[in-house]
TORKOL-4160 file (C-alpha; in steps of 0.2 Angstrom, whole numbers, padded with zeros to 4 digits, m for minus):
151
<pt num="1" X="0139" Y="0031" Z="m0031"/>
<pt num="2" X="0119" Y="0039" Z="m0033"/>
<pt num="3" X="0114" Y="0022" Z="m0032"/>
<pt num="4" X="0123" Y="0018" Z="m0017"/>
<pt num="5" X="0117" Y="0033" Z="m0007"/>
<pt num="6" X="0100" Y="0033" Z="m0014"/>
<pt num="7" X="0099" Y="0014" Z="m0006"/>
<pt num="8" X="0106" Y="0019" Z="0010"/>
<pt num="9" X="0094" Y="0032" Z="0013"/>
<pt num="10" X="0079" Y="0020" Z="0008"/>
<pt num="11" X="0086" Y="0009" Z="0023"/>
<pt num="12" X="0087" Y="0022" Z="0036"/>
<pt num="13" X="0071" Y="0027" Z="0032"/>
<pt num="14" X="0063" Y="0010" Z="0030"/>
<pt num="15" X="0073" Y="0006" Z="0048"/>
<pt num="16" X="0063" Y="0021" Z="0055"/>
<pt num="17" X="0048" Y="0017" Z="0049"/>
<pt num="18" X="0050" Y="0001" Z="0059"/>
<pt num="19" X="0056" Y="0010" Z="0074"/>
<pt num="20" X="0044" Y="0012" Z="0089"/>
<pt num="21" X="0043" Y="0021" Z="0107"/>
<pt num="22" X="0025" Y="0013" Z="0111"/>
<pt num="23" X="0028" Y="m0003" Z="0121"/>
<pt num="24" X="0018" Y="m0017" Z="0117"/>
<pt num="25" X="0007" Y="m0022" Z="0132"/>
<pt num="26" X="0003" Y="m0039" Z="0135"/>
<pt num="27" X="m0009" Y="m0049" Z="0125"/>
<pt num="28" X="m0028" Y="m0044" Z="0130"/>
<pt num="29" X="m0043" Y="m0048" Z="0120"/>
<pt num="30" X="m0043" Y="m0054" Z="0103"/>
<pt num="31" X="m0048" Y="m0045" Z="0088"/>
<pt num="32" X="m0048" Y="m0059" Z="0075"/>
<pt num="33" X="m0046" Y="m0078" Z="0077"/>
<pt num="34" X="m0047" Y="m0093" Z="0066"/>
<pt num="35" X="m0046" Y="m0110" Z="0071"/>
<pt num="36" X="m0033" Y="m0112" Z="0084"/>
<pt num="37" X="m0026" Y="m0094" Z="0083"/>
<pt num="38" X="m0031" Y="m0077" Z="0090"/>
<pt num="39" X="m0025" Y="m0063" Z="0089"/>
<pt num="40" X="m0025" Y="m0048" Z="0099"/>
<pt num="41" X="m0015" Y="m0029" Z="0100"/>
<pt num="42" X="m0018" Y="m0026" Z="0082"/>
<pt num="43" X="m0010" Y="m0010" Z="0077"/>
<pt num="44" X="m0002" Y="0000" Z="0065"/>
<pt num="45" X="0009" Y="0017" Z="0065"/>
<pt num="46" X="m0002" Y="0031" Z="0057"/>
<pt num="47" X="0008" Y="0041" Z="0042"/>
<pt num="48" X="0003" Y="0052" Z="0029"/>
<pt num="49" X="m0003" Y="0046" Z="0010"/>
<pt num="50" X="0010" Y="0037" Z="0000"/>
<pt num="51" X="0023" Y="0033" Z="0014"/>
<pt num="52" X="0028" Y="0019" Z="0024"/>
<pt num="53" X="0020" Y="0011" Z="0041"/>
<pt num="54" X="0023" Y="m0005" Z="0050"/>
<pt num="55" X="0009" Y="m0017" Z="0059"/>
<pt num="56" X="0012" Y="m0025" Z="0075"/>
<pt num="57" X="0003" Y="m0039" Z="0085"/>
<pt num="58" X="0001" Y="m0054" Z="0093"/>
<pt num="59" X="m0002" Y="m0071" Z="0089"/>
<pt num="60" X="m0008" Y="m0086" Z="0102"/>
<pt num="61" X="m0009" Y="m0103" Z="0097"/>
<pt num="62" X="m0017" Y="m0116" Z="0105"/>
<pt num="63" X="m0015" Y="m0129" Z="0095"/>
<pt num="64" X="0001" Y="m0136" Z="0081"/>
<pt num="65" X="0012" Y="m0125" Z="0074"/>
<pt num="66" X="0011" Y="m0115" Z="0060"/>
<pt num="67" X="0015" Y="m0100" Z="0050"/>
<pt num="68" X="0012" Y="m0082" Z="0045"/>
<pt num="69" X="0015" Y="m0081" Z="0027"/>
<pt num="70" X="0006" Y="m0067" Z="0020"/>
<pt num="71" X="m0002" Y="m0051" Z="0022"/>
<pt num="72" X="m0012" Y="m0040" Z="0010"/>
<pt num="73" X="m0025" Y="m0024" Z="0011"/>
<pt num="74" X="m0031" Y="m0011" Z="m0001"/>
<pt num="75" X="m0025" Y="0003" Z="0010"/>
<pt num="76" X="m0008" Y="0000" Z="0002"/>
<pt num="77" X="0002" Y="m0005" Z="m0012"/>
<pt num="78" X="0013" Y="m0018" Z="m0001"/>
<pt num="79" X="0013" Y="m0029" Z="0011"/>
<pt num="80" X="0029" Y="m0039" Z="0017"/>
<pt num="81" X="0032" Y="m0050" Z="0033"/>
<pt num="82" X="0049" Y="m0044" Z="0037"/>
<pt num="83" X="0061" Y="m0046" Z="0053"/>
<pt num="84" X="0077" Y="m0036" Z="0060"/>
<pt num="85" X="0091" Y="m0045" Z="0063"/>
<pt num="86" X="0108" Y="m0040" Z="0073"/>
<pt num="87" X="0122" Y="m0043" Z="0059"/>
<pt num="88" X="0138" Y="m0041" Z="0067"/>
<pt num="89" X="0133" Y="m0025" Z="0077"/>
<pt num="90" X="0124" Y="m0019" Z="0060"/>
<pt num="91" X="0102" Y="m0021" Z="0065"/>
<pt num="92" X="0095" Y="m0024" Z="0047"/>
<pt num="93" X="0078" Y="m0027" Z="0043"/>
<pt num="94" X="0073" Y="m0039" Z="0028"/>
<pt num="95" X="0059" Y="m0050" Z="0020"/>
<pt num="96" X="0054" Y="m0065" Z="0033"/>
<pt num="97" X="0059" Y="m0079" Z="0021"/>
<pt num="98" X="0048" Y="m0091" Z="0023"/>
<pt num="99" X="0035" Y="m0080" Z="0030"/>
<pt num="100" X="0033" Y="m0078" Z="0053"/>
<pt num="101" X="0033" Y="m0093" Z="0064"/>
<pt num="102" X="0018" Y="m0096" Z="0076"/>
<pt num="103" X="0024" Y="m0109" Z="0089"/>
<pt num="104" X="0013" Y="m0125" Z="0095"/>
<pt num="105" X="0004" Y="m0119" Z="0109"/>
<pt num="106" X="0012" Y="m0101" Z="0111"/>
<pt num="107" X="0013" Y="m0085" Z="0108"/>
<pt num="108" X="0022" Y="m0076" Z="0095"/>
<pt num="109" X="0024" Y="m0054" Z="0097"/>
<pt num="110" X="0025" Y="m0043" Z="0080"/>
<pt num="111" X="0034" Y="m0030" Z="0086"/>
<pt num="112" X="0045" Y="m0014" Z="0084"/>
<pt num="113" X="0065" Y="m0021" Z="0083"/>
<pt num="114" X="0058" Y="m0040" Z="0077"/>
<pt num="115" X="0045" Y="m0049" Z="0067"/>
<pt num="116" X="0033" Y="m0037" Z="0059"/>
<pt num="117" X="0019" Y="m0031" Z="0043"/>
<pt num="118" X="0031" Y="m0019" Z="0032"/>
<pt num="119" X="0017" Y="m0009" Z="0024"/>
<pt num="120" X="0022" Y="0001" Z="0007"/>
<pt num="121" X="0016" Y="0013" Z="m0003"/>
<pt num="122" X="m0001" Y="0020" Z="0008"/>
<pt num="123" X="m0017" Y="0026" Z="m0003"/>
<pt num="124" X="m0022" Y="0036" Z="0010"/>
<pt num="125" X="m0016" Y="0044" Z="0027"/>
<pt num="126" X="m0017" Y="0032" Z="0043"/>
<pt num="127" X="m0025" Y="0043" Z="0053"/>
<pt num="128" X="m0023" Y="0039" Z="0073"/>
<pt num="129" X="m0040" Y="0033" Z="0079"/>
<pt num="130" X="m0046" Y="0025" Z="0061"/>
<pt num="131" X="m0045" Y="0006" Z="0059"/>
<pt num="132" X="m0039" Y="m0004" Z="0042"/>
<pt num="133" X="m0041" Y="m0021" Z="0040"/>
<pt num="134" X="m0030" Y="m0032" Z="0035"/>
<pt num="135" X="m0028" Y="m0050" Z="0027"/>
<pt num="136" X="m0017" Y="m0063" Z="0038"/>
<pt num="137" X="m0013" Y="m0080" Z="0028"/>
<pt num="138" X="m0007" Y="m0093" Z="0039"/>
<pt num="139" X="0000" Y="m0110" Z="0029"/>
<pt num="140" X="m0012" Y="m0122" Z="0040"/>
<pt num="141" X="m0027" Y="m0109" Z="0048"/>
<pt num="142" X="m0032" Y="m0100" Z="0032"/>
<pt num="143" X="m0038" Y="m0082" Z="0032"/>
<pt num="144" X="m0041" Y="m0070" Z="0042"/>
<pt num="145" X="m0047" Y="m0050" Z="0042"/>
<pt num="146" X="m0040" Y="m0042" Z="0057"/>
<pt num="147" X="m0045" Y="m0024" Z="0060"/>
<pt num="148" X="m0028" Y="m0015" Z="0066"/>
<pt num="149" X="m0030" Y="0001" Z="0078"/>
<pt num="150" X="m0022" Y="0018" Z="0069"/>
<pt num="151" X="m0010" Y="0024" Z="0084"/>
């Protein structure tokens, strides 16, 4: 029964986390980019030392499809592509299996409600104003650093 209760607060609190009243404006200049993809409104939720945030952004191709499928920093212990999904009335958020789709010459949003950076564990305070990088791994592109706005 502890168990039970103990792992329904964690996902009311990790659902919360991922919650968000800031609206994501339209894509503007980018921040980052490596070969065919650019990426602009990169952000993540400020929180205190050793809790929770969420990044958000977004992703334009021009060019063939590919994927998102990791993300890493040394601001934090963990980093996890992960999605919420509508499950018979019940939203749930859970890893992104097979990491974040970016379509062939389009655009693909990381935001509150959908795909998103679960960030675990922070070393330090996300302070608003500050910027963190982090590491975005795409199956076909590589590598990139993306600094992400503290809001």
């Amino acid at each position: 029964m502890f168990a039970r209760i103990t792992t329904l607060i964690l996902i009311v609190y990790l659902l919360v986390a991922c919650g968000n009243t800031t609206s994501i404006a339209p894509a503007s200049t980018p921040v980052a980019s490596i070969q065919t993809l650019s990426i602009s409104d990169a952000w993540v939720r400020s929180s205190p030392s050793g809790d929770n945030s969420a990044a958000y952004l977004t992703i334009t191709n021009s060019g063939a499809a590919d994927t998102l499928v990791a993300a890493t920093g040394d601001f934090a212990m963990m980093f996890e592509l992960h999605t919420v999904t509508n499950d018979n009335g019940m939203m749930n958020m859970h890893p992104a299996e097979g990491g974040i789709p970016i379509p062939a010459n389009g655009t693909q949003m990381l935001k509150s409600g959908g795909f998103h950076v679960m960030i675990m564990g922070l070393s330090n305070a996300l302070t608003k104003g500050q910027t963190v990088p982090v590491t975005l791994t795409f199956a076909n592109a590589g590598s990139v650093v993306v600094p992400l706005e503290v809001r």
